[in-house]
C-alpha positions as CSV (number, residue, x, y, z in Angstrom):
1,X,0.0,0.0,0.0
2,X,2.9,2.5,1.1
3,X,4.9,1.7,-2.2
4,X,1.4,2.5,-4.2
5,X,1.1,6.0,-2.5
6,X,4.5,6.7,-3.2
7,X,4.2,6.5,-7.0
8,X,2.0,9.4,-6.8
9,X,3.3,13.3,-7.0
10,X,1.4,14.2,-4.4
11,X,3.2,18.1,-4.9
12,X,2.0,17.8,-8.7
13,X,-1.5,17.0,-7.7
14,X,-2.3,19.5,-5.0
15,X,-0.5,21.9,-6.8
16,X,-2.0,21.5,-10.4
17,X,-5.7,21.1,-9.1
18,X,-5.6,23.7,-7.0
19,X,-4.3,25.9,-10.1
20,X,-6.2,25.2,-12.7
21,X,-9.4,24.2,-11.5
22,X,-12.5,25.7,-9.6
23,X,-12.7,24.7,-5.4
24,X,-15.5,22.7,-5.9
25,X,-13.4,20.8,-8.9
26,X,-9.7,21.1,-7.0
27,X,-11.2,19.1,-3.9
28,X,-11.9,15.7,-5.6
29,X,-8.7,15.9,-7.4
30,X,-9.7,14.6,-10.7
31,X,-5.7,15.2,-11.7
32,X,-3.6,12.6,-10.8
33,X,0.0,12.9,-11.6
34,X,2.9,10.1,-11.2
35,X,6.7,10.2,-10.3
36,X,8.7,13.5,-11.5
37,X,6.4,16.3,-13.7
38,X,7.4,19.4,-14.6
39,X,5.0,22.3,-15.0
40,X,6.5,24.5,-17.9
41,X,3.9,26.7,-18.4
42,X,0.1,26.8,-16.3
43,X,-1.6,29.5,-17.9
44,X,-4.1,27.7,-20.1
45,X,-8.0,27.7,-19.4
46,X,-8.7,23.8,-18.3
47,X,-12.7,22.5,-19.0
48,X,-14.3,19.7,-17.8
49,X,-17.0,18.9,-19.0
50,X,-18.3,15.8,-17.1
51,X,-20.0,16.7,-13.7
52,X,-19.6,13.6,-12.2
53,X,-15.6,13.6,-11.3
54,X,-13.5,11.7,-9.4
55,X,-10.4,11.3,-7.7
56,X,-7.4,10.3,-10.9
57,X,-10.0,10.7,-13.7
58,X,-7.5,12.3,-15.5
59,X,-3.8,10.4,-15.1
60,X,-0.5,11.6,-16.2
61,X,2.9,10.3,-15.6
62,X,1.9,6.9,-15.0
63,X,1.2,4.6,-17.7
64,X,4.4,2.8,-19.0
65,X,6.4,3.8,-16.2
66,X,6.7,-0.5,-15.5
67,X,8.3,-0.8,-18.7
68,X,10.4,2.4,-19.4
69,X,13.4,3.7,-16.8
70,X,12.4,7.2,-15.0
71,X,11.5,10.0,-17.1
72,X,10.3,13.7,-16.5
73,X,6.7,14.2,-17.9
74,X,6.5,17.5,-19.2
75,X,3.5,20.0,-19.0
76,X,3.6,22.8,-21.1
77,X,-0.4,24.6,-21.1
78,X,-1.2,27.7,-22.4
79,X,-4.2,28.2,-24.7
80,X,-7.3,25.7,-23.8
81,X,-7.3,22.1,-22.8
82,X,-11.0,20.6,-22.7
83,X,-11.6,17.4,-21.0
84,X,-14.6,15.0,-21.5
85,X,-14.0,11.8,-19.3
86,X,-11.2,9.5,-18.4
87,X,-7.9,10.7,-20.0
88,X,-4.4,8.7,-19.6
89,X,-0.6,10.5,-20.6
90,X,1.7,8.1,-20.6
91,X,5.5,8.4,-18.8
92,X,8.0,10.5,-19.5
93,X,5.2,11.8,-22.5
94,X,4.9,16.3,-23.2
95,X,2.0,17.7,-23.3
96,X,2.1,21.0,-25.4
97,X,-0.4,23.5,-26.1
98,X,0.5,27.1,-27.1
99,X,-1.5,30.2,-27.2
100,X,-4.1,30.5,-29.6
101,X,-3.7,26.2,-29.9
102,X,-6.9,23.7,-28.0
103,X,-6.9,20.3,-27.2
104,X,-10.2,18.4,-26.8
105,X,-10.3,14.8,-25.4
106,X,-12.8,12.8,-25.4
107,X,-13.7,10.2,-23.1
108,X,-11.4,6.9,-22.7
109,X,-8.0,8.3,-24.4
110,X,-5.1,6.9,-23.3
111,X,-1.6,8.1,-24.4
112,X,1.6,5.4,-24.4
113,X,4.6,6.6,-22.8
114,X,7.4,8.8,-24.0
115,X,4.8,10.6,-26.8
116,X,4.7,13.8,-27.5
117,X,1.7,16.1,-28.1
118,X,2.3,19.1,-29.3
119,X,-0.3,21.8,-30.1
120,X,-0.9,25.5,-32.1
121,X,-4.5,25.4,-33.7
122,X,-6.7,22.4,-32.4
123,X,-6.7,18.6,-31.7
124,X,-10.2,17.0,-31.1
125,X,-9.4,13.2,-29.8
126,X,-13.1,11.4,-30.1
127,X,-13.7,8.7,-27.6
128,X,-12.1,5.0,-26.8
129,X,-8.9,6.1,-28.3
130,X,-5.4,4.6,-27.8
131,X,-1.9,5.3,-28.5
132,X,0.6,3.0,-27.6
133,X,4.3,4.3,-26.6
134,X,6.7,6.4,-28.6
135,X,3.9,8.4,-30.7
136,X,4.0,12.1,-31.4
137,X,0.8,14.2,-32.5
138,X,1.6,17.5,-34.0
139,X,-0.5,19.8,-35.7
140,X,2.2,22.2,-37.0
141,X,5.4,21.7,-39.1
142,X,7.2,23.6,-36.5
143,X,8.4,25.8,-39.5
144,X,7.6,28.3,-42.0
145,X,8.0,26.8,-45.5
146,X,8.1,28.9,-48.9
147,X,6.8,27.8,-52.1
148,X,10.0,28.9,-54.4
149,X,7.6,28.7,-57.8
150,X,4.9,30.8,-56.1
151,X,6.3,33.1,-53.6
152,X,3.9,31.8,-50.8
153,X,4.4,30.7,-47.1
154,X,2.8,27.4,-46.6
155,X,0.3,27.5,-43.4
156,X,2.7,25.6,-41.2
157,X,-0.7,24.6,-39.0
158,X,-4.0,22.1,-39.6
159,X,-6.5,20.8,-37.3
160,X,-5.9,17.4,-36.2
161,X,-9.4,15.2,-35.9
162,X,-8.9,11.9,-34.3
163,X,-12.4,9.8,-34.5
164,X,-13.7,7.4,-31.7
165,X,-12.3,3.7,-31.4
166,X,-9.2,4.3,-32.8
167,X,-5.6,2.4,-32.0
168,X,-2.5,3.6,-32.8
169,X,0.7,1.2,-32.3
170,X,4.4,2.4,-31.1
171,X,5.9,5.4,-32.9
172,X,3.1,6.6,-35.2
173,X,3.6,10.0,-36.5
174,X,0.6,12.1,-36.5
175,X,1.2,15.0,-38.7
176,X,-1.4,18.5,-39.3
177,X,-4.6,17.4,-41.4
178,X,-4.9,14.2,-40.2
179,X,-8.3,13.5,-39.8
180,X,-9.5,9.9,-39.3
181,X,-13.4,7.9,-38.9
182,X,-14.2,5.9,-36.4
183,X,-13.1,2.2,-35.6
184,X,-9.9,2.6,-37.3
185,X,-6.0,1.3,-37.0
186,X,-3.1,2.3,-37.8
187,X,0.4,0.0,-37.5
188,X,3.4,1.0,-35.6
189,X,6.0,3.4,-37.4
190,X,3.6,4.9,-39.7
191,X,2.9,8.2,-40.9
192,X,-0.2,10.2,-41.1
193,X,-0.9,13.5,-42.8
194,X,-4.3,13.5,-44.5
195,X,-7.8,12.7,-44.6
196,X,-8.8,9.5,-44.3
197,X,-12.6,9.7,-43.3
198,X,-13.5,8.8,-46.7
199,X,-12.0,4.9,-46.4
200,X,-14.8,2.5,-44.6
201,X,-14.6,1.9,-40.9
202,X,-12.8,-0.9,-39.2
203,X,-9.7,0.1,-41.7
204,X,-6.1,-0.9,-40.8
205,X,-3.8,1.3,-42.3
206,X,0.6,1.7,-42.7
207,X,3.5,2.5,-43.8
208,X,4.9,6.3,-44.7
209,X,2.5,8.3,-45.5
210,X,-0.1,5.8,-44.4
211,X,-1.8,3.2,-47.1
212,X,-4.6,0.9,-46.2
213,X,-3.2,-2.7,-45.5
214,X,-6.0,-4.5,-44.3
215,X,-9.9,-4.0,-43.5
216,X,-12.5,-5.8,-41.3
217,X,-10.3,-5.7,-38.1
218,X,-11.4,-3.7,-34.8
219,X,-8.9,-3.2,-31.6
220,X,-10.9,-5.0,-28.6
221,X,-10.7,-2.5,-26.2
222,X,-10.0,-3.2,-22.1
223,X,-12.7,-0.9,-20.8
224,X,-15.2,-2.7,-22.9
């Protein structure tokens, strides 16, 4: 039991709550955090929209940490991060959002350890969603880029649109303008930059960019 408490930041959670959220949200300490978090940046406005919460609805730090050595989970909020149900960041995983960027999740996403999420304009995650370890989500190339037969800056940002039951395996790349349907799958090491609501559900798509590989096939999720 005393080993079990220990894994908690108890710091992070007190700390964070307390912060971000209202009095009558901070007290049942829906954030959980794990291990060793740092706080980069606490600005952003936090939502959450279920009424019903409950202590560790929300876990960060934590998942992965059995099969990964010891690494800092980083918290970097500033614009809005909205909230819908039960949300898991994996260990040693960032969590970015800048300014004028907003992050939605929706109930039952769970994050694998050591990815990165990194946010300028918007990411809407549907519900029953999961990405195993290694994975980064980025709606922005980081960079400016110039069209040299056109004279024109490329928009270095696109909304990012994940739909409900969707699996991701390790080290998936999930570029700006992704935008994927429900009950969908995409294999480890792939890469993602488009649209691919127009393929039919229970998809399994691969390789870099992304190409469908297989069809008919649907994760069976552990919270079913």
């Amino acid at each position: 039991m005393l080993k079990k408490i220990l894994l908690h930041n108890w710091l992070a959670i007190f700390y964070f709550n307390f912060r971000m959220l209202s009095f009558q949200q901070a007290i049942k300490l829906p954030f959980d955090f794990y291990y060793k978090i740092r706080f980069e940046n606490l600005t952003a406005k936090v939502i959450l929209t279920n009424k019903n919460l409950y202590r560790g609805m929300i876990k960060i730090g934590g998942r992965g940490s059995e099969m990964f050595s010891r690494n800092e989970t980083i918290i970097d909020l500033k614009g809005t991060l909205i909230l819908k149900g039960v949300v898991e960041i994996g260990h040693g995983s960032l969590l970015r959002i800048e300014d004028s960027g907003i992050i939605v999740f929706g109930n039952h996403v769970r994050i694998g350890a050591l990815s990165k999420i990194f946010c300028e304009e918007s990411i809407v995650f549907g519900n029953e969603i999961d990405f195993s370890w290694e994975c980064q989500i980025f709606d922005t190339n980081f960079h400016d880029v110039l069209n040299k037969e056109t004279g024109d800056i490329l928009k270095k940002t696109s909304p990012i649109n994940i739909g409900s039951n969707n699996w991701f395996g390790s080290r998936v790349s999930v570029m700006k303008r992704t935008k994927t349907p429900d009950n969908f799958i995409v294999a480890s090491n792939s890469l993602c930059n488009n649209d691919y609501r127009n393929v039919h559900e229970y998809s399994v798509f691969g390789g870099i960019p992304a190409k469908q590989i297989d069809n008919a096939k649907e994760r069976v999720f552990e919270s079913h």
